[in-house]
VMD Tcl script that draws the C-alpha trace (Angstrom):
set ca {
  {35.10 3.42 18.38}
  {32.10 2.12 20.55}
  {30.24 -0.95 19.32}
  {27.66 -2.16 21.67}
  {25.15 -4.97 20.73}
  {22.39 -4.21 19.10}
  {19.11 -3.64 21.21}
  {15.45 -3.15 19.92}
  {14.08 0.50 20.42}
  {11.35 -0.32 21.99}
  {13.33 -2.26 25.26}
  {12.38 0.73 27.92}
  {14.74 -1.31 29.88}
  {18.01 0.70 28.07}
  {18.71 4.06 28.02}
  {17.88 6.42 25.13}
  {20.76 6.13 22.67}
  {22.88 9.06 21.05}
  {25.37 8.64 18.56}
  {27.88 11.32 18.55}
  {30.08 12.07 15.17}
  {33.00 14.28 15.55}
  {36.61 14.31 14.12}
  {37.90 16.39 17.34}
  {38.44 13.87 20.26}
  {37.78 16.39 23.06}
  {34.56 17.02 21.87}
  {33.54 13.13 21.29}
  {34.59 12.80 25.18}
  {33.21 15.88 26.38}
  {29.99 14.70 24.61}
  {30.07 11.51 25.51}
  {31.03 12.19 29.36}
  {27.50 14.62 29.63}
  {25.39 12.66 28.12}
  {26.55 9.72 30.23}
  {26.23 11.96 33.60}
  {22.37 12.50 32.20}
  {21.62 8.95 31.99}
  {22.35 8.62 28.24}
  {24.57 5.44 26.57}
  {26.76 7.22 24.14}
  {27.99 5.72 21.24}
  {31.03 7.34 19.26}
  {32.30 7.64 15.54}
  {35.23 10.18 14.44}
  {33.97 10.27 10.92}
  {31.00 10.05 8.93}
  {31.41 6.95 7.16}
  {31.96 5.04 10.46}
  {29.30 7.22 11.76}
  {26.89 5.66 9.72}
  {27.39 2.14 9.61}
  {26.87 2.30 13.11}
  {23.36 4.05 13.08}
  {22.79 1.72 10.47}
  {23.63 -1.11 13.35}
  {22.62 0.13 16.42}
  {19.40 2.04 15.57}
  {20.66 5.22 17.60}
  {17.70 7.49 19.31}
  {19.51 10.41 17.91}
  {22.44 11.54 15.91}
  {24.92 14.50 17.17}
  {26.58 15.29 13.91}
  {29.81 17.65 13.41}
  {30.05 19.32 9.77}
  {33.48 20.23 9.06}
  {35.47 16.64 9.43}
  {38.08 15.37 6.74}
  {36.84 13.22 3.89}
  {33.07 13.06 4.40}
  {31.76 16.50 5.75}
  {28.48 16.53 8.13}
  {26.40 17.41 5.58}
  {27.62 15.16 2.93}
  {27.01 12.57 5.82}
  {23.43 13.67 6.98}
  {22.47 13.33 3.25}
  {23.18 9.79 3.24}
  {21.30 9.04 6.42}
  {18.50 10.77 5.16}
  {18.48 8.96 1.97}
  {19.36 5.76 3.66}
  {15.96 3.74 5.18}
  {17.26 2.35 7.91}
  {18.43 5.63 9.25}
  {15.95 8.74 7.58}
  {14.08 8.78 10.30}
  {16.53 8.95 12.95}
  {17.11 13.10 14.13}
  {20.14 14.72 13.40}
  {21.47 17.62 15.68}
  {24.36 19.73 13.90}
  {26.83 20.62 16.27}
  {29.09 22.95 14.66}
  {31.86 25.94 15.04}
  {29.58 27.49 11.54}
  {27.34 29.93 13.37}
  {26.10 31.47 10.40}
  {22.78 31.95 9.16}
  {23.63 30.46 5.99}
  {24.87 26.69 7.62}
  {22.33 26.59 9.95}
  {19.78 27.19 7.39}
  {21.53 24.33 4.89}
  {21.72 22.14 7.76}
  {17.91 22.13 8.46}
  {16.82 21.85 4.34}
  {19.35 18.66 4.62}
  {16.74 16.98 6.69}
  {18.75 17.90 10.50}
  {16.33 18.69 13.74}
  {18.44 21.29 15.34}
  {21.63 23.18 15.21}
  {23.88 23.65 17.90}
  {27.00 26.21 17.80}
  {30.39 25.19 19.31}
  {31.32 26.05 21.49}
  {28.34 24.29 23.44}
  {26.88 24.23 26.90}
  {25.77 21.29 28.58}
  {22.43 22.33 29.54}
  {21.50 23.51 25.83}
  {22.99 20.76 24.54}
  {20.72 17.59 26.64}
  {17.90 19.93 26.56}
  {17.71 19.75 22.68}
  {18.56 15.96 23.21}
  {15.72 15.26 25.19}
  {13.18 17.35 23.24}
  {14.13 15.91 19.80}
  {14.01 11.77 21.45}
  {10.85 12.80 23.28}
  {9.44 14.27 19.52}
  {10.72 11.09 17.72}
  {9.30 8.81 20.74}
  {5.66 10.43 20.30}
  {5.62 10.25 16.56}
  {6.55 6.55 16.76}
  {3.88 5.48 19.38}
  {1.53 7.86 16.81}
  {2.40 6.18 13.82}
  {1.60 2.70 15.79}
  {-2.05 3.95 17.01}
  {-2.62 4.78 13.40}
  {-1.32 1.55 12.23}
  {-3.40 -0.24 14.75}
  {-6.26 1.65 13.45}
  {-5.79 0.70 10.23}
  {-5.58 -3.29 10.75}
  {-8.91 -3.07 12.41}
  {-10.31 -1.20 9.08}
  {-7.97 -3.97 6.97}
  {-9.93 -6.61 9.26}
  {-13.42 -5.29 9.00}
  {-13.32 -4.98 5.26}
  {-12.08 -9.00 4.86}
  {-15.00 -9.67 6.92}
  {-17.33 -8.57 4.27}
  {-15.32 -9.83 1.60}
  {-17.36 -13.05 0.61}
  {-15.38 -16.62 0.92}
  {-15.43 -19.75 -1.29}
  {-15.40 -22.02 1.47}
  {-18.89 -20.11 2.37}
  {-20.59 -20.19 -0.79}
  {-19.66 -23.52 -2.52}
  {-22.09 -23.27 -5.34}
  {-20.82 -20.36 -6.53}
  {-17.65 -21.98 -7.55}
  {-15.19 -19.39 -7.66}
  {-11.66 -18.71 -6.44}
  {-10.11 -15.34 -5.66}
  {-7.00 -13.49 -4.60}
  {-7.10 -9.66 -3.12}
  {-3.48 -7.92 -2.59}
  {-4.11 -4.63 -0.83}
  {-1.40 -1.93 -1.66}
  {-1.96 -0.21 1.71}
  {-3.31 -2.65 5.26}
  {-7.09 -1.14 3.56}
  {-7.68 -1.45 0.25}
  {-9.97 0.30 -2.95}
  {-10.83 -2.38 -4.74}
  {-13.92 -4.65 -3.63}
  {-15.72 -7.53 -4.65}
  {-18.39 -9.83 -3.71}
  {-20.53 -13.03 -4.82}
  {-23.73 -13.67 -4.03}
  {-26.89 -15.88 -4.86}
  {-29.44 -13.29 -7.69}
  {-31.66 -15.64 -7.72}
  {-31.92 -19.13 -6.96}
  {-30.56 -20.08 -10.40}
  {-28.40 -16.91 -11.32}
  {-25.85 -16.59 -8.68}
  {-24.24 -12.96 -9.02}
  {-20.69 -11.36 -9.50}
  {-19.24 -7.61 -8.73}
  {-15.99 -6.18 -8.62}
  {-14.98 -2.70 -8.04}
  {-12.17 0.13 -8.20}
  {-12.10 2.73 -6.21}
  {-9.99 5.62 -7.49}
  {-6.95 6.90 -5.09}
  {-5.02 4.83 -3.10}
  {-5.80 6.46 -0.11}
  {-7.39 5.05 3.06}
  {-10.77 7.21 1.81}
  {-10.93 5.15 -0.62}
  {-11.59 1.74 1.44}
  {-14.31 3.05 3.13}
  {-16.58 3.55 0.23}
  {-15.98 -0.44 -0.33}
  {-18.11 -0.32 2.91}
  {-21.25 0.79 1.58}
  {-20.69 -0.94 -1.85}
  {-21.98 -4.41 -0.03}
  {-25.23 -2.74 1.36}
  {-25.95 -1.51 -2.00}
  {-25.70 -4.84 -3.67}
  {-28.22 -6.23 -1.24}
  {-30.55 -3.56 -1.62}
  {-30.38 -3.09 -5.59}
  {-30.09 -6.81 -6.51}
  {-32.72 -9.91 -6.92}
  {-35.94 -10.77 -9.37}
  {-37.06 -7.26 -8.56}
  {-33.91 -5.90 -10.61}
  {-31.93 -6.20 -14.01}
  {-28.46 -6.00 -14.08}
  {-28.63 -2.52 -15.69}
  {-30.83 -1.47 -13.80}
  {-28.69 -2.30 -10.24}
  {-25.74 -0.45 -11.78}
  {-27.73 2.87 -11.99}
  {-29.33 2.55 -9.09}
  {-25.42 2.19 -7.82}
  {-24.63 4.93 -9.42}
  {-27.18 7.18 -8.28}
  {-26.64 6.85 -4.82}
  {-22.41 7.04 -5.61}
  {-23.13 10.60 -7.22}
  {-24.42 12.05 -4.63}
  {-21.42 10.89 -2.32}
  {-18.64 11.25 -3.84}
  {-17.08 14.26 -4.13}
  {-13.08 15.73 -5.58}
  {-13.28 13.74 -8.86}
  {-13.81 9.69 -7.03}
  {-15.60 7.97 -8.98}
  {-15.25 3.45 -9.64}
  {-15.33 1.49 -11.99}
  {-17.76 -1.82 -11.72}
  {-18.34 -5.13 -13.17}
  {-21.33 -7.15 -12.96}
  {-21.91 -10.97 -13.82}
  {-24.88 -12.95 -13.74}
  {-24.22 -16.40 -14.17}
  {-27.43 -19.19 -14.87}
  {-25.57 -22.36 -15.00}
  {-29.42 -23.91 -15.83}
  {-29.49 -22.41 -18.99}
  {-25.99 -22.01 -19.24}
  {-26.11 -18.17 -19.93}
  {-23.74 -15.32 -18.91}
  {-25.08 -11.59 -18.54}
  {-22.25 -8.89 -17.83}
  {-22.81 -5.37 -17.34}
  {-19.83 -3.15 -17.66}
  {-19.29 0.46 -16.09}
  {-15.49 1.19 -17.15}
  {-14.44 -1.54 -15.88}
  {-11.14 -3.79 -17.46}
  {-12.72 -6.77 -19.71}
  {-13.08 -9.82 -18.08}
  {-11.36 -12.27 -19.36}
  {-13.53 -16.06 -21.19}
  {-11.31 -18.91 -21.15}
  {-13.61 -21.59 -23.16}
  {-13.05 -25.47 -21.34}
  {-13.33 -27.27 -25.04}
  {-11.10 -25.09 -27.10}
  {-9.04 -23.59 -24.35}
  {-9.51 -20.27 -26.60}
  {-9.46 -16.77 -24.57}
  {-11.72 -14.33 -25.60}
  {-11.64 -10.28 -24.08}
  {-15.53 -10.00 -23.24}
  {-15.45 -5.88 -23.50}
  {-18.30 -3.77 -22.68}
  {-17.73 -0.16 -22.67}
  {-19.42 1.74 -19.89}
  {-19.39 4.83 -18.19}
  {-17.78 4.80 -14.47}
  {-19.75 5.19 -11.38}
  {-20.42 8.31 -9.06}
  {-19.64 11.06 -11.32}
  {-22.52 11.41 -13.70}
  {-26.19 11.57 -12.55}
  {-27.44 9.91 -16.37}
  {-24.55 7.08 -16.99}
  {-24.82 4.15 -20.28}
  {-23.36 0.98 -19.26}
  {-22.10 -1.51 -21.88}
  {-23.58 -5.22 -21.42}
  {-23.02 -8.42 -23.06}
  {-25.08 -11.91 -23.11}
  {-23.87 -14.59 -24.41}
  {-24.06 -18.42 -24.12}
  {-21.36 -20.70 -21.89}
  {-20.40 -24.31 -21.30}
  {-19.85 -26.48 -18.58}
  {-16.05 -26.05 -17.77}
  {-15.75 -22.66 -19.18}
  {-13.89 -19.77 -16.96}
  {-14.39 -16.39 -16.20}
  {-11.87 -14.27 -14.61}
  {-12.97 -10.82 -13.38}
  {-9.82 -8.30 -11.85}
  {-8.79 -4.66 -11.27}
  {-6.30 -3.25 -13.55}
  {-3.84 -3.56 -10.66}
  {-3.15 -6.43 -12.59}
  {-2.51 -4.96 -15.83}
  {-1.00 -1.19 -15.56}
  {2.46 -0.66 -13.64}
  {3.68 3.10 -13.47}
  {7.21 4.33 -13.11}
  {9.78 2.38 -13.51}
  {9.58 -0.81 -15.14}
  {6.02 0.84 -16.01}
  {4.61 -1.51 -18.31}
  {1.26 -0.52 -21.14}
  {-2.11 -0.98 -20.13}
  {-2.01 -3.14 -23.53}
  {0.75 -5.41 -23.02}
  {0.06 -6.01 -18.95}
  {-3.86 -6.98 -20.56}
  {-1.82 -9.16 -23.32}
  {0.07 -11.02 -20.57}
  {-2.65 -12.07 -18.38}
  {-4.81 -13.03 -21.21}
  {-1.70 -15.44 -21.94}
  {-1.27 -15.88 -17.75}
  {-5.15 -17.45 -17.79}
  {-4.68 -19.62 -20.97}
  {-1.89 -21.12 -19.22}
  {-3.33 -22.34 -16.38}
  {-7.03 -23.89 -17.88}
  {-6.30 -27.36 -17.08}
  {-5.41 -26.61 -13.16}
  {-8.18 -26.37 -10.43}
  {-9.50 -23.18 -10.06}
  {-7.87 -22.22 -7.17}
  {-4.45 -23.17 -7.96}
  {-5.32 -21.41 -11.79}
  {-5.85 -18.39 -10.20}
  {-2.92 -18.52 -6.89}
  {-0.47 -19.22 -9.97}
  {-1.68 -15.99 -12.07}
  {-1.67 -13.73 -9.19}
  {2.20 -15.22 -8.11}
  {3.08 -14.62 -12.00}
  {2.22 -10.72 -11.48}
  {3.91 -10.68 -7.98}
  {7.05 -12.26 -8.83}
  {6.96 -8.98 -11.91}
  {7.42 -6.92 -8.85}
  {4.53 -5.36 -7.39}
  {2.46 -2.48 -8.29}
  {1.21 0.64 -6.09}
  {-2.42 -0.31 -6.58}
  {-4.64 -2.71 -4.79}
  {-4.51 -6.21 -7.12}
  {-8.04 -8.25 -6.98}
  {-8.13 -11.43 -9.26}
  {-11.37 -13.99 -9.57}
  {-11.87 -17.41 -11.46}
  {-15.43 -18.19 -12.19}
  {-16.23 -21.55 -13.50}
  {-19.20 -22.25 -15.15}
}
mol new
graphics top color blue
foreach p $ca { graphics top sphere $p radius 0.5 }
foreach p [lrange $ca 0 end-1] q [lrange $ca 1 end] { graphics top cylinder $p $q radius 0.2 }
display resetview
């Protein structure tokens, strides 16, 4: 067997890579020998099982794969690749005596790129080579552009995400974990008034890159519906009315709004489906749900929101999130119920830490629970 040093795919300074699996040692040779002569660096296995720990390894370009061999058949062997992520997206080429329809037709459902019959000629053979690295080549440098793409979105939306460090009087502490490089969920702080300083988060539904760039216009919105010239309520709506006419295939969000007078030591929330935030009173150290029903936004031109004010101390938290937080699907799924019972529990913990380090050690509690397929966005407010 051949067992070169491993080499990163993208050094252009190697030749393309093909690992060859076949049982029969004149065809391994005769393989190897052409593809060689064409400027390929063949690698060899005469079963599957080696076969694979070396794509595993050596991050072949492409896989010639025989399907009859002792033990572990080719198909049997292309199943595990597949299913293997270090090697599914490597192409397969069946190479195989079994010209029938039938074969061919199981090879290609098994996840294989092309299907050669035995016995081959050389010409057909690098042709299909070339094609199918070429393919895999394109796809990779595609999948890069997009990724690119996507960092610069991932970028542009943490610029309008606001900071602590820039807004010191709002005295709050936050923590976002995107599920994809762009995320749905949004939030932002800013000054109501020049005593009420104001809170929003936001969940977008989907998970899909759409659904970042409605966190976009979500900031323009706030600066145009907010200040003495609005309530609460009434920003919300005005939300809501521009949403409705937007969104479209069922996306709607849910919203949270805070106003915060530390003067007069009053709290105003308004509530449009959002999770509860979560009181954690400085004196007593008691947590309290503050729960608000309301309707979502951007689905309904007429929507009721829930809203709540009530009196605060000096000392006292608030912690607004997304119910990344608190629902896990699948398995290890967890209730919407118990995941809300936990980080009620989570916040208590943590009351006589700074804020920041209160709400770094809550966020590390969920992470360490393994982490969920949605965007995660926690925030400590303190009075």
């Amino acid at each position: 067997m051949e067992h070169p040093t491993s080499g990163s795919e993208g050094d252009k300074s190697r030749p393309p890579r093909v690992l060859i699996v076949d049982d029969e040692a004149i065809n391994l040779e005769t393989l190897a020998w052409m593809l060689r002569e064409a400027g390929f660096e063949p690698l060899r296995a005469d079963c599957g099982r080696i076969g694979r720990e070396i794509a595993a390894r050596d991050q072949p370009d492409l896989i010639i794969l025989d399907i009859v061999m002792p033990g572990e058949s080719g198909f049997e062997t292309c199943g595990k690749l597949t299913a293997d992520p270090a090697t599914a997206d490597i192409p397969i080429i069946f190479i195989s005596g079994l010209d029938d329809v039938d074969n061919k037709v199981k090879g290609l459902r098994m996840g294989a790129v092309d299907y050669v019959p035995k016995p081959f000629a050389r010409e057909e053979v690098l042709a299909r080579v070339k094609v199918h690295i070429r393919l895999r080549r394109g796809m990779r440098a595609l999948l890069a552009q997009q990724a690119a793409k996507l960092a610069q979105i991932r970028d542009a939306q943490q610029a309008i995400l606001a900071c602590p460090a820039d807004l010191p009087e709002a005295r709050f502490a936050v923590r976002y974990e995107p599920a994809l490089e762009a995320g749905g969920d949004f939030y932002d702080v800013f000054p109501w008034t020049g005593t009420v300083m104001g809170y929003f988060m936001a969940d977008i539904s989907g998970h899909d890159l759409g659904a970042s760039f409605v966190t976009s216009s979500l900031k323009a919105l706030l600066r145009q519906n907010t200040g003495p010239l609005f309530t609460p309520v009434e920003t919300l709506k005005n939300i809501n009315s521009v949403l409705a006419s937007l969104l479209r295939d069922g996306k709607h969000l849910t919203a949270a709004l805070v106003c915060l007078n530390r003067a007069r030591r009053k709290l105003t929330l308004v509530n449009g489906g959002h999770p509860p935030p979560i009181l954690v009173e400085a004196e007593s150290a008691r947590t309290s749900l503050l729960a608000a029903d309301g309707d979502v936004l951007g689905v309904f031109a007429s929507v009721q929101f829930g809203r709540i004010e009530r009196p605060v101390a000096p000392g006292d938290r608030l912690y607004l999130y997304t119910d990344g937080l608190i629902e896990r699907f699948g398995p290890g799924g967890k209730a919407r119920e118990q995941g809300l019972a936990e980080l009620l529990a989570a916040c208590a913990s943590v009351a006589g830490r700074p804020l920041e380090e209160a709400v770094d050690a809550v966020m590390r509690g969920v992470l360490d629970a393994g982490r969920p397929a949605d965007d995660m966005v926690l925030m400590g407010i303190e009075v």
